[in-house]
C-alpha positions as CSV (number, residue, x, y, z in Angstrom):
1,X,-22.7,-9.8,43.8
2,X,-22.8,-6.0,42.7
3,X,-25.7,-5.0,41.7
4,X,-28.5,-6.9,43.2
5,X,-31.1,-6.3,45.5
6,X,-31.1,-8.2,48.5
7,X,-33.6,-8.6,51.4
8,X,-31.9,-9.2,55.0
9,X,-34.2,-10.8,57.3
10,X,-34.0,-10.7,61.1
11,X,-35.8,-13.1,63.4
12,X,-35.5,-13.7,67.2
13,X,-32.3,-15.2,68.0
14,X,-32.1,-12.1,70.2
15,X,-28.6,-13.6,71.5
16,X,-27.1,-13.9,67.6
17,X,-28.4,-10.2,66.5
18,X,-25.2,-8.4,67.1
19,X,-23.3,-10.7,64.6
20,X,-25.9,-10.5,62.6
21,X,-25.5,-6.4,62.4
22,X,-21.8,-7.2,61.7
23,X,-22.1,-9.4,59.0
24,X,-25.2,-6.9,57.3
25,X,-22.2,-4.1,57.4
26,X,-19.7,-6.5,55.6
27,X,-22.9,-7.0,53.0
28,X,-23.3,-3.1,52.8
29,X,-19.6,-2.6,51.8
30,X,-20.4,-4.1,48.2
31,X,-22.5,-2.5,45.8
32,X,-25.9,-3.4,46.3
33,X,-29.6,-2.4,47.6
34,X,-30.4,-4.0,51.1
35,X,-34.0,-4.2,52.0
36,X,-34.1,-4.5,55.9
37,X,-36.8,-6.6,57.0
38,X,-38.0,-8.0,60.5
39,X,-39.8,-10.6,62.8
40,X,-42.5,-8.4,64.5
41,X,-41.0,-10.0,68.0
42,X,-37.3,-8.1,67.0
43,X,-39.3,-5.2,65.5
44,X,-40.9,-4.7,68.9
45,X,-38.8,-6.2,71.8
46,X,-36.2,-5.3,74.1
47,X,-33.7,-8.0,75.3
48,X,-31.0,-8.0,77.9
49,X,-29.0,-8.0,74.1
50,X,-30.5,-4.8,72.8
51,X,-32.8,-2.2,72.4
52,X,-35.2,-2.7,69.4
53,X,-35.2,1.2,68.8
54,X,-31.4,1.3,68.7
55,X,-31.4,-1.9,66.5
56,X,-33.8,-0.7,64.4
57,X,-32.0,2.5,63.7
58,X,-29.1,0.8,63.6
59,X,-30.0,-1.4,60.4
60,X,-31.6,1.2,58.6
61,X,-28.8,3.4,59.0
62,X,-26.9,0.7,57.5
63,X,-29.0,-0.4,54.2
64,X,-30.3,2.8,53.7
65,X,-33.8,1.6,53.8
66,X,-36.9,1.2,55.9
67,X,-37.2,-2.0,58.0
68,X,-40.3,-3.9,56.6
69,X,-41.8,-5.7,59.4
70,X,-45.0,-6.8,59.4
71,X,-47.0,-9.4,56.9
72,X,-48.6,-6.3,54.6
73,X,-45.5,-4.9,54.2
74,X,-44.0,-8.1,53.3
75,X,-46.3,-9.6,50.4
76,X,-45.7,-7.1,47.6
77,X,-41.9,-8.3,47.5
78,X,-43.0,-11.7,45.4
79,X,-45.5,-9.9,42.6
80,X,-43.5,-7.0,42.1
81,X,-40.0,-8.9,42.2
82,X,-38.3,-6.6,43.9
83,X,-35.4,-9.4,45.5
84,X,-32.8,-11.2,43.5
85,X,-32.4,-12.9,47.3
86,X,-32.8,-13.2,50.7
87,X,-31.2,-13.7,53.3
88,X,-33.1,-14.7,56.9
89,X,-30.4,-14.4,59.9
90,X,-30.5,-15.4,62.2
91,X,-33.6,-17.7,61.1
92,X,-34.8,-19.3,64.0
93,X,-36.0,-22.8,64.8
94,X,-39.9,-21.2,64.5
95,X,-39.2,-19.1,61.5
96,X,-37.2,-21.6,59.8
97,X,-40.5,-24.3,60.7
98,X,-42.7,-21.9,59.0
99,X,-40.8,-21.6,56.2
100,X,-40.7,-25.8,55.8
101,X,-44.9,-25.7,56.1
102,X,-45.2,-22.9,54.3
103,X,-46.6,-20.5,57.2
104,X,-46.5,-17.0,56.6
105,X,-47.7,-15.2,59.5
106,X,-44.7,-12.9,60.0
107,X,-42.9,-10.7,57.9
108,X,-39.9,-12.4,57.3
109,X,-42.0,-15.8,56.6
110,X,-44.7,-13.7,54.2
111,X,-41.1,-12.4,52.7
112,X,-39.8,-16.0,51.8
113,X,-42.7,-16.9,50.7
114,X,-43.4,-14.3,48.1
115,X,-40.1,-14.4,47.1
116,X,-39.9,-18.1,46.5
117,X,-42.7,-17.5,44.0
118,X,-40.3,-15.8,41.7
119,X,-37.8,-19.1,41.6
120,X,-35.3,-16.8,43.2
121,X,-32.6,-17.8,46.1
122,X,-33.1,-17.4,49.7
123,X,-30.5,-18.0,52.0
124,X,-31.0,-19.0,55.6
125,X,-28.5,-18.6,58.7
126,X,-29.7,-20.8,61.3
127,X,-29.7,-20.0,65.3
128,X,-31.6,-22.1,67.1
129,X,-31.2,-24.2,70.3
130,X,-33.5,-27.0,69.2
131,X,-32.1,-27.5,65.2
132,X,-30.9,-30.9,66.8
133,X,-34.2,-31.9,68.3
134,X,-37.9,-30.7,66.9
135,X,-36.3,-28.6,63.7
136,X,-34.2,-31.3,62.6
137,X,-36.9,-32.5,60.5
138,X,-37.6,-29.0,59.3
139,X,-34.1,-28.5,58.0
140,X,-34.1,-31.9,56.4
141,X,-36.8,-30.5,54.4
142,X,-35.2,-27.6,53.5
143,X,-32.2,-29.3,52.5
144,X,-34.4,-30.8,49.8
145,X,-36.0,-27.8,48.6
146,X,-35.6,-26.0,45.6
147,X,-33.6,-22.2,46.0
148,X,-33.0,-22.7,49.6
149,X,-29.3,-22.6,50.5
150,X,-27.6,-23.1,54.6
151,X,-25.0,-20.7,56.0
152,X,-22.8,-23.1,56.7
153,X,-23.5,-24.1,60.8
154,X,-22.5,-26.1,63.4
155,X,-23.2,-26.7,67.3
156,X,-22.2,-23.7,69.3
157,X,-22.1,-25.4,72.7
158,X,-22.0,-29.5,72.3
159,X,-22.0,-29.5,76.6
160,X,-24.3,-27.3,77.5
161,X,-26.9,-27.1,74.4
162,X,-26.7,-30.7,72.7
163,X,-29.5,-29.8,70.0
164,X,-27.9,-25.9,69.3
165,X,-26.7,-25.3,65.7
166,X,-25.4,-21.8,65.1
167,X,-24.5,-20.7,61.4
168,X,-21.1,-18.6,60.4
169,X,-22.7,-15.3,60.3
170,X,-18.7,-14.5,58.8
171,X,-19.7,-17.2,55.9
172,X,-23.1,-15.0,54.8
173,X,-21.3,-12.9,51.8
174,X,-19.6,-16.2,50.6
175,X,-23.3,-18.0,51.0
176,X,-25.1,-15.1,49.0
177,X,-23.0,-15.3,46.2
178,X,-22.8,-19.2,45.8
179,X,-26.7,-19.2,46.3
180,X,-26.8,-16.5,43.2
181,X,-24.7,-19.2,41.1
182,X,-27.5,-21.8,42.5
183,X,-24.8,-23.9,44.6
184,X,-24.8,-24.5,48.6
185,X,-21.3,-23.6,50.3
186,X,-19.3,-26.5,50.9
187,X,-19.0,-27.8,53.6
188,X,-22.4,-27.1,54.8
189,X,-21.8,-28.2,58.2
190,X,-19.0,-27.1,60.1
């Protein structure tokens, strides 16, 4: 995995961010760029989980970078290549819908998108409370489509949030690199 360029996508699982940050220092500890990038609604909000001016610091601190974060910002990445992959997490239920019908009207979606033009891997870590419910269909089309690999996930709370499926941020390094050889992490659902 040294060597690459990687974008690191963050949209609005406001409750999931923190692991998130942990799991983008892990990914900083090997030798690669990081190009932050962000859902305008994490780019602009504050949650009972955060600041977005000390998370924003935060992650630019850590890649070394300026976050991109908003649709403008975000097209250049597919006709100048400048990903060998990305990685959305957490990718929400909305974000990861987008993606599936080929909506770009954020960042991070603009960012898939133009990436995806290249034939390059993106990696999505999925945190929503509906995956179960309305998204399932979304991530069945996923499933089937070409360069896009799962963090490996599973339901966070069966009880209290039947249709929440939460991916192993821990699992994201492993993910990358098996999405760089063109191969999904097994097993995909834990």
């Amino acid at each position: 995995m040294n060597g690459i360029t990687l974008g690191y996508a963050f949209c609005g699982s406001f409750c999931t961010i923190k692991k998130s940050v942990e799991a983008l220092k892990e990914l900083s500890k090997f030798d690669i760029k990081i190009i932050p990038i962000m859902s305008d609604i994490v780019y602009k909000t504050d949650t009972r989980f955060g600041e977005c001016k000390e998370l924003i610091k935060t992650v630019e601190d850590i890649c070394g970078n300026k976050i991109i974060h908003d649709v403008v910002a975000a097209e250049p990445i597919g006709p100048k290549n400048l990903l060998d992959i990305i990685a959305v997490a957490p990718c929400t239920g909305n974000s990861l819908s987008k993606i599936a019908l080929g909506i770009t009207d954020t960042a991070v979606t603009m960012a898939v998108k133009a990436h995806l033009r290249n034939n390059k891997p993106v990696v999505l870590g999925i945190a929503t409370n509906d995956a179960l419910g309305a998204t399932a269909k979304n991530i069945g089309i996923l499933n089937n489509t070409k360069n896009i690999y799962f963090v490996p996930y599973g339901q966070d709370d069966p009880e209290g949030k039947q249709t929440s499926l939460v991916c192993d941020f821990k699992k994201l390094p492993e993910t990358i690199e098996s999405a760089l050889n063109h191969k999904q992490l097994e097993p995909m659902i834990i």
